[in-house]
N, C-alpha and C positions, 0 to 999 in steps of 0.2 A: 762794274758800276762806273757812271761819269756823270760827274757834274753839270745839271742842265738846270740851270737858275738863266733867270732872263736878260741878267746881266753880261750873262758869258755868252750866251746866244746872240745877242745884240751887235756882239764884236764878230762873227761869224756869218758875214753878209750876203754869203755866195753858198750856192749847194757844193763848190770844189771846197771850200773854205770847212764846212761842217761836217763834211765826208772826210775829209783828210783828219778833223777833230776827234771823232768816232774811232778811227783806226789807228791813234797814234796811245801805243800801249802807255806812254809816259805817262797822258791823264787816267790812265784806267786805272782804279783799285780792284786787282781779281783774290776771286777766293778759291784757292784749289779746289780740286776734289777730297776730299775728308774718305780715310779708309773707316773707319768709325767714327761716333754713331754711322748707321747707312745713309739715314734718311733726311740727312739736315744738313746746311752749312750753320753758322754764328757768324750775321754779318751785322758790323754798327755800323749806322747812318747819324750824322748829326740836325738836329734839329732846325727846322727855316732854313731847308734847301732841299731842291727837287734833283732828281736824279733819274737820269737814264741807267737803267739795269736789262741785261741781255744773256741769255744763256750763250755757253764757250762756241764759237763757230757759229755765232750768229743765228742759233737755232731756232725755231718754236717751239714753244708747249701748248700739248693737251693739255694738260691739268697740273697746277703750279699751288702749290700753298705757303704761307707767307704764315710764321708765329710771332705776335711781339708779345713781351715783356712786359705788364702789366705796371709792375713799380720803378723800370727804367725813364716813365714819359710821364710827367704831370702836367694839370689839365691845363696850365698856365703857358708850354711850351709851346712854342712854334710848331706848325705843322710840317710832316716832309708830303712830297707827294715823287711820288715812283710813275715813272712812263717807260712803257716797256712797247716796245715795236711787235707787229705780227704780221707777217708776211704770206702763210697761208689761207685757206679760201674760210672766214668766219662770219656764217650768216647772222651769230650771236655770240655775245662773249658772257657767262652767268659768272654774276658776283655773288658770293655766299661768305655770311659770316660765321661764329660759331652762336648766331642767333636770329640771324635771318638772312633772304635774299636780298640783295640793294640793288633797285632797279640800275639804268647805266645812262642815266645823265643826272645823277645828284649833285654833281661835284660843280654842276653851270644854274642848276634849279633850285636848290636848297637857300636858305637865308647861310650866309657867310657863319652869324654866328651860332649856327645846331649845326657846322658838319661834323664829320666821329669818321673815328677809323673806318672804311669801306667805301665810304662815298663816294663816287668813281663816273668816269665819261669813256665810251669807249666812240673811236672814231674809224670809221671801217667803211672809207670809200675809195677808190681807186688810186688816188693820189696819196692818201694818209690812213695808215692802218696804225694803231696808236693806241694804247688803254693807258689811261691814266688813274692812280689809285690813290687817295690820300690815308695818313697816317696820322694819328694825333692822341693827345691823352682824354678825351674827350667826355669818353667812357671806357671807364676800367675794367667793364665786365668783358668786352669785346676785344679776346687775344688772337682769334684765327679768322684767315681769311684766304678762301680758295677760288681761285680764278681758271672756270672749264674755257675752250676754246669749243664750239658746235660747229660744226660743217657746213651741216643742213638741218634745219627744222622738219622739215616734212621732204623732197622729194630734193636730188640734188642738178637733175637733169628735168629737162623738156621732153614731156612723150613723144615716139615719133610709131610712124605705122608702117612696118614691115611691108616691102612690095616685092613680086618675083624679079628676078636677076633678068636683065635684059638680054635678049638671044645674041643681036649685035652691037660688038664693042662700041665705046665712044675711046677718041684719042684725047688725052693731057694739048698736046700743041692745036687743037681746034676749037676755036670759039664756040662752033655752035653745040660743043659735047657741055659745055658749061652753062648750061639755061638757069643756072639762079644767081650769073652773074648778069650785069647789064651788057651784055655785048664784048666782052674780053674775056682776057685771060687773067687767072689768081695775082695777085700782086704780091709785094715783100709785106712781111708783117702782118698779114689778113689770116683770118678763121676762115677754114675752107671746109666744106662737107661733100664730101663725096655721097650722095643723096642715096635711100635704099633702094635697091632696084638698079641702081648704073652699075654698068659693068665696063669700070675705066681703065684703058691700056696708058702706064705714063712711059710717052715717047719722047720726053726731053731730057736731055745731056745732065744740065744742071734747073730744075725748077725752080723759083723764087725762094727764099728763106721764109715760111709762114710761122705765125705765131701759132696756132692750133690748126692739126686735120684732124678730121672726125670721119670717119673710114664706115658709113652704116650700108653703102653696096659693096662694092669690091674696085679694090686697087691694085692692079700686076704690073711688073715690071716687064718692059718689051726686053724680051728672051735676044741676048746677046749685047745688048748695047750698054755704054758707060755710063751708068745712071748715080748721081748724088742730092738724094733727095736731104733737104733739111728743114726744120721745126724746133721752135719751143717747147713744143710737146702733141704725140699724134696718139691719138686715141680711137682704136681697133672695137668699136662698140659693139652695133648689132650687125657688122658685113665680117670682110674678107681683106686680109693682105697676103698679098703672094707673091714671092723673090723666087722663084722655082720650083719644082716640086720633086717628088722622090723619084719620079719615074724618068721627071727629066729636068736636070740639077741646072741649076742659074750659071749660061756661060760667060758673062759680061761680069766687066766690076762693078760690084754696087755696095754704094756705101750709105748709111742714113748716119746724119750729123745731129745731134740736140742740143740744143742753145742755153745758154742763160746761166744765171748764178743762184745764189740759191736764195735770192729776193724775190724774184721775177718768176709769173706765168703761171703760176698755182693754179689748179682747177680740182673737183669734187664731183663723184659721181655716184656716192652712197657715203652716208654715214659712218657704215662698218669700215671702212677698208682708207688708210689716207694714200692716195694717187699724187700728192705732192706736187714737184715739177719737173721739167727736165727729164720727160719719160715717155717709155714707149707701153703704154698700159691697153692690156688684150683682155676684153671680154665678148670681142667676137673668136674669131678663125685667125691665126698667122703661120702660115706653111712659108719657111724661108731654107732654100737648099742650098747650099752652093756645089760646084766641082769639090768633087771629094779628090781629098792630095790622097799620093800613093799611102797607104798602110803602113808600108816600111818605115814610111820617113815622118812619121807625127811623133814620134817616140823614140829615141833610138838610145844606145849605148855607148859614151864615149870609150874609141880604142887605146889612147895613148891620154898619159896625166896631162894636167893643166892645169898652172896652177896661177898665185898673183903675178900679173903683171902680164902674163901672156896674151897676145891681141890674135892668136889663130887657135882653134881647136881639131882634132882630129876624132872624126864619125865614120861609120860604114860606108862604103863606096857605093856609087848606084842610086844616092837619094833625088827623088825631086825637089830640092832645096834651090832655089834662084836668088841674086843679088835683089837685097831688098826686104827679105824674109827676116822675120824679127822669132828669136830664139830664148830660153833658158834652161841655164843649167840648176840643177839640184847639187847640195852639198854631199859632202861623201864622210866628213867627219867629225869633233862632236863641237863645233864652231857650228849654232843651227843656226845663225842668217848667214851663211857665206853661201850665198844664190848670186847668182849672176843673171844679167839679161843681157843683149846685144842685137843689134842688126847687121846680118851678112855683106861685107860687103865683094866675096865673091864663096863659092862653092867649087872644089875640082870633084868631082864626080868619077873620073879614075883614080885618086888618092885619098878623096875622102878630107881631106884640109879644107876647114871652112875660116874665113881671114873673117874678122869679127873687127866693127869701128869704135870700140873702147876697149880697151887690158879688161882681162877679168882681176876682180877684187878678194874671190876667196879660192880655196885647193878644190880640184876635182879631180877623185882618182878615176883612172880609165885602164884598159888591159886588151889586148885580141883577146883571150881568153874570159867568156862568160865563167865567174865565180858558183855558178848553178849546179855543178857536180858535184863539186865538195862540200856543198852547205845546205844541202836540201831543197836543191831547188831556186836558193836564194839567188839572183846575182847583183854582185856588191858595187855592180860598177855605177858611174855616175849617170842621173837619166839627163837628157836633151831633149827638151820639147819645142814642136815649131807651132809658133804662134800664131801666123801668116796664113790669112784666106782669102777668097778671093771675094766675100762680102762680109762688111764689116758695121757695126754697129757702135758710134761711139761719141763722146761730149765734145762740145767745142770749149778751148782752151781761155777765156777770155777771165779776168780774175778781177773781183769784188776783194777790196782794199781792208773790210771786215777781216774778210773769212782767209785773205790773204795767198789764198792759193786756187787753180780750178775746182769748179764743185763739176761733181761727176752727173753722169746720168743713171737711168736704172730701167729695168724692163719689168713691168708687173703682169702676171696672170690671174685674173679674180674672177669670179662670179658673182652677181647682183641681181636682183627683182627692178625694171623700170618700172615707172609710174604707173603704168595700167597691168602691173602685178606678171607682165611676158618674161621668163628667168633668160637671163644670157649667162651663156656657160665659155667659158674663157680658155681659151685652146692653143699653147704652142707648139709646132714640130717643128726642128731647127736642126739642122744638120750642116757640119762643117764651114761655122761659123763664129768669127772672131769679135767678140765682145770687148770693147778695150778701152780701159779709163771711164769705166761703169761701177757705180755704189758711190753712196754717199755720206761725206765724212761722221762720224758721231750719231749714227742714227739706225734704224734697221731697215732702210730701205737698201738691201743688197743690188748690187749687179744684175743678176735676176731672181724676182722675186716671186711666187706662187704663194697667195694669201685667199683662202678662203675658194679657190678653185676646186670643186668636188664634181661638179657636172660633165665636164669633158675631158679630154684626155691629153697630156701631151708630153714631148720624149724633146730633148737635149743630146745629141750627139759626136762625135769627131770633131766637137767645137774646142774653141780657146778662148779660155774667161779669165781676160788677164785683168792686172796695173789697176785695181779699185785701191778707194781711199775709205771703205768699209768692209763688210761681208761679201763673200763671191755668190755663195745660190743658197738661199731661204725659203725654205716648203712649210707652212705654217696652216695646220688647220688645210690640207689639200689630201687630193687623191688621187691615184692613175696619172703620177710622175715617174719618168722612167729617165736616168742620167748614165750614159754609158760611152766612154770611152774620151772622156772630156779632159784636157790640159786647163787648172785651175791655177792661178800664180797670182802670186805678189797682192794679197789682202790683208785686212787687220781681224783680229780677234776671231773670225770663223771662215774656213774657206768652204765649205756643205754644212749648213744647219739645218734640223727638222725638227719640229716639234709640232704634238697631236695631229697626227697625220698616217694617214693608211694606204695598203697598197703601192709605195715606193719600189724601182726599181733602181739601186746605185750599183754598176759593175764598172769595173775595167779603168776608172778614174786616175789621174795623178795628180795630187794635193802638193802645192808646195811655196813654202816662204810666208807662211801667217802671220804676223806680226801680234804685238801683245798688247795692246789699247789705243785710241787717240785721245782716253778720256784719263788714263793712271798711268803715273811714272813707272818704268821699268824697274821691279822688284823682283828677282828671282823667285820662283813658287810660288809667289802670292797675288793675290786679286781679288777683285771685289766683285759677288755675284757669281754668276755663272765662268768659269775659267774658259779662255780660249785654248783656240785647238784647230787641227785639220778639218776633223769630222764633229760635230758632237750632234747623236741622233738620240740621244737616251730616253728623253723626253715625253713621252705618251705617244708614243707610237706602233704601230702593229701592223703586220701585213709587209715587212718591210725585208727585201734581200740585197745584202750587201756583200758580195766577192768581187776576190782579184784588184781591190784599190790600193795603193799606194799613196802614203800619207809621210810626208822630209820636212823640214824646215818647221817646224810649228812649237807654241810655245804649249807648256803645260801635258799637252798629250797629242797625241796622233788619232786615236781613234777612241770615244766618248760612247760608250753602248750598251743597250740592255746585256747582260751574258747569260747564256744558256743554260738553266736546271738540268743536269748530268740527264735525268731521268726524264725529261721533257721529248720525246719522241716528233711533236708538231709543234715545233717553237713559230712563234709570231714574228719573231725578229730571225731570220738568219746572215749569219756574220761567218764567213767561213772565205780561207786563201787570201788574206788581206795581207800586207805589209808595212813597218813604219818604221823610217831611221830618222835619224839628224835631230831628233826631237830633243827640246829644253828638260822635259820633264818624261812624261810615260809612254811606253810607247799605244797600249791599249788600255783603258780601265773597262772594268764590268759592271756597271753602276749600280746595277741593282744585287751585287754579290752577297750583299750582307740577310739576302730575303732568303740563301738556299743555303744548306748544308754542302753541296758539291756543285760548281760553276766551271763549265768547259769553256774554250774556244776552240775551233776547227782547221788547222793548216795555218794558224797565224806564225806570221817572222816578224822580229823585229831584233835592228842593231845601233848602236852608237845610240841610245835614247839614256840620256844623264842620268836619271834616275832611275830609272825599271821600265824592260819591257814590258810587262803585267805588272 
């Protein structure tokens, strides 16, 4: 909360001036997070002053409710009025009391003296997104007031009409492949649509920075060349995006960049599903391939310890590891964040000695000998994942004085009904491809995310989904997801979440360094809501196989899952050959164990997990 009386603004002459006021915590009064009650803070306001109020991280709401105190405010009291910023796409904002709706310009239309709690202006044009709410003793019956944010009222998009793909390409560097521009080429900061029906080759190095592309023919990358496309936000509608494909994997670097903070560039494309900003959101087609790195070397086994303070490690000989590749190690003991990351700054290849450009900070044991004979199979040694590909998807670093830090990006897969009722079905296939400084702080828009995708199909593989500042991959309400052999690192509260979702395929995965909230202090075992974890697929889900994942670093649990009725011969969830160390608390729970008399797991390991492997 911050003091926004007309007087203090007044002194705040400049937009550097008020920005800097906003962000300087000195004026802020915050109110933690409350473990109990769930559902409320108790926040005083004093009377005859307005105030800016903001969720932590500068966030939006959907839906916000506000209870005052009926015998705190008599009718004789000065009014407050609350102005609360909104930055997402709000065709409407509904004011509801707990006795009616109030329409949303009372608070400029009414006589001064009938206003009453609710009375309100919302301002929602491009330059000022802004609700303002007053408060007063006016009437006593009037204690609740909830404030929806709407997206869209009826339709979020402009219909458009599907046309066949054109036989011959148009090229990005030629004017005349651009016929809905006036005679040039895209410029910085423009909304750009690749029309349905083109079939555009981009042949340039570095492209303009645009504020939105809208992909509804198709878009390829020319096969070999150094391509850095960037946007505010590119939106894979009713066409094609294509970085290579599986038969013949993208030989050039290419990198896509997204812009912005987490004020900026919002757009809406249904109701159902929030597409936010700063995203790469697919409801058409996106086949992105890259050169697949050797096998050996995405995974490997450190051979010799390493521990603080060490700036080289020692790995298998033989890797395709190059100076430049960005690496992490997993913890080996029961210290669960002691993960490290670094980038190579050389690899020997006959000795296996990779020179690393900071110390590592925590232990990682390593041995020539795999611990697998003696322990079932297990081996204990520390794992190394190379996080380095040769196409990369990722935010640009530029930081809002708010939120204090870079706001990341995110990749969404959804399926939607457009305006004249045509379904697009939302499709990723991505193969050995590095996602990095993707998800967004305090929210559930993960890294990548698949929301309400049921119509198409699409698979995650040999990729790295590193360095977010929320969740790594969230399947929500989807189908015909298939995640295999993915390096997941450095996330908060969930590194794989599912819920009510069918047909998953999760094998072969490495989970590691989850963090434990950005919204509740670090309290051993405890949390509020849903606990964090590596995996937690418990949720309403069916159809779903999970083996051979590996689950380190995480707080609360490793692995979050239905468990198997002893006697269930055709389980809907299978969970079999998983593993989980380093973990704060469990290493597997069986969520639903309390519904059977006898609950299996099949081949599971787990060690160094504080509290109980099961």
């Amino acid at each position: 909360m911050l003091q926004w009386d007309d007087e203090t603004l007044a002194t705040l002459d400049t937009p550097e001036l008020l920005l800097a006021y906003e962000a300087d915590n000195e004026f802020l009064t915050i109110s933690p997070w409350r473990m109990k009650p769930f559902s409320h803070w108790a926040v005083p306001f004093v009377t005859g002053h307005n105030y800016q109020v903001r969720w932590a991280h500068g966030l939006d709401f959907t839906k916000m409710t506000l209870r005052t105190i009926s015998s705190a405010q008599q009718e004789t009291d000065l009014p407050i009025e609350l102005m609360i910023k909104h930055f997402d796409v709000r065709e409407a904002v509904w004011v509801d009391t707990n006795l009616e709706r109030v329409d949303n310009e009372t608070l400029t239309t009414k006589d001064p003296l009938t206003l009453q709690t609710g009375d309100n202006i919302v301002y929602n044009d491009t330059e000022t997104r802004e609700i303002h709410l007053l408060i007063n003793g006016r009437n006593d019956t009037i204690n609740k007031i909830t404030m929806t944010g709407v997206r869209c009222i009826s339709n979020c998009v402009e219909e458009i009409i599907d046309e066949e793909l054109e036989d011959t390409p148009r090229f990005w560097s030629d004017i005349a492949s651009w016929t809905n521009l006036p005679n040039r080429l895209p410029l910085e900061d423009e909304d750009i649509e690749i029309k349905s029906g083109w079939n555009m080759i981009c042949d340039i190095v570095n492209p303009p920075k645009l504020n939105h592309l809208q992909i509804n023919g198709k878009l390829t990358f020319m096969q070999g060349m150094d391509i850095h496309l960037q946007a505010h936000s590119i939106f894979v509608r009713a066409g094609e995006l294509e970085i290579g494909t599986a038969a013949v994997p993208f030989t050039g670097k290419a990198k896509i960049t997204l812009h912005g903070d987490h004020t900026e560039s919002f757009f809406a494309f249904t109701r159902l599903v929030e597409a936010g900003n700063k995203n790469l959101v697919i409801t058409g087609k996106a086949s992105i391939f890259a050169t697949p790195r050797d096998p050996a070397s995405q995974m490997v086994r450190l051979v010799r310890t390493a521990v603080k303070g060490d700036t080289s490690i020692y790995v298998p000989i033989g890797l395709d590891w190059v100076t430049g590749d960005m690496v992490a190690l997993a913890p080996t003991n029961m210290r669960t964040m002691d993960s490290d990351s670094a980038t190579l700054v050389s690899y020997n290849s006959a000795t296996g000695e990779a020179v690393l450009d900071a110390p590592l900070t925590g232990y990682h044991w390593g041995d020539m000998k795999s611990t697998a004979e003696d322990f079932g199979g297990v081996d204990m040694r520390g794992e190394v994942m190379l996080l380095s590909r040769n196409i990369e998807i990722t935010a640009s670093q530029e930081i809002n004085p708010i939120l204090g830090e870079p706001h990341g990006c995110r990749i969404l897969v959804s399926d939607f009904f457009e305006p004249n009722l045509v379904y697009r079905e939302g499709s990723l296939n991505m193969d050995s491809v590095s996602v990095y400084q993707c998800s967004q702080k305090g929210t559930w828009k993960a890294a990548i995310k698949f929301e309400s995708a049921i119509g198409g199909t699409s698979s995650v593989s040999n990729s790295a989904i590193h360095h977010g500042r929320g969740v790594g991959i969230d399947i929500l309400s989807s189908e015909g997801v298939t995640l295999h052999n993915n390096a997941i690192y450095d996330f908060w509260e969930w590194g794989v979440r599912a819920e009510n979702s069918q047909n998953v395929v999760i094998t072969d995965n490495i989970v590691v360094n989850v963090k434990f909230s950005v919204w509740q202090p670090v309290v051993f075992m405890k949390w509020l809501g849903t606990p964090p974890g590596a995996y937690w697929l418990s949720k309403g889900n069916r159809g779903f196989t999970v083996t051979g994942n590996i689950a380190a670093a995480s707080w609360h649990h490793g692995f979050h899952v239905p468990g198997k009725a002893c006697d269930d011969d055709s389980p809907s969830f299978l969970f079999e050959n998983n593993v989980a160390h380093s973990i704060s608390g469990y290493g597997v729970i069986g969520a639903n164990s309390f519904t059977s008399s006898c609950v299996e797991f099949t081949n599971f390991s787990g060690y160094k997990c504080a509290e109980s492997t099961f």
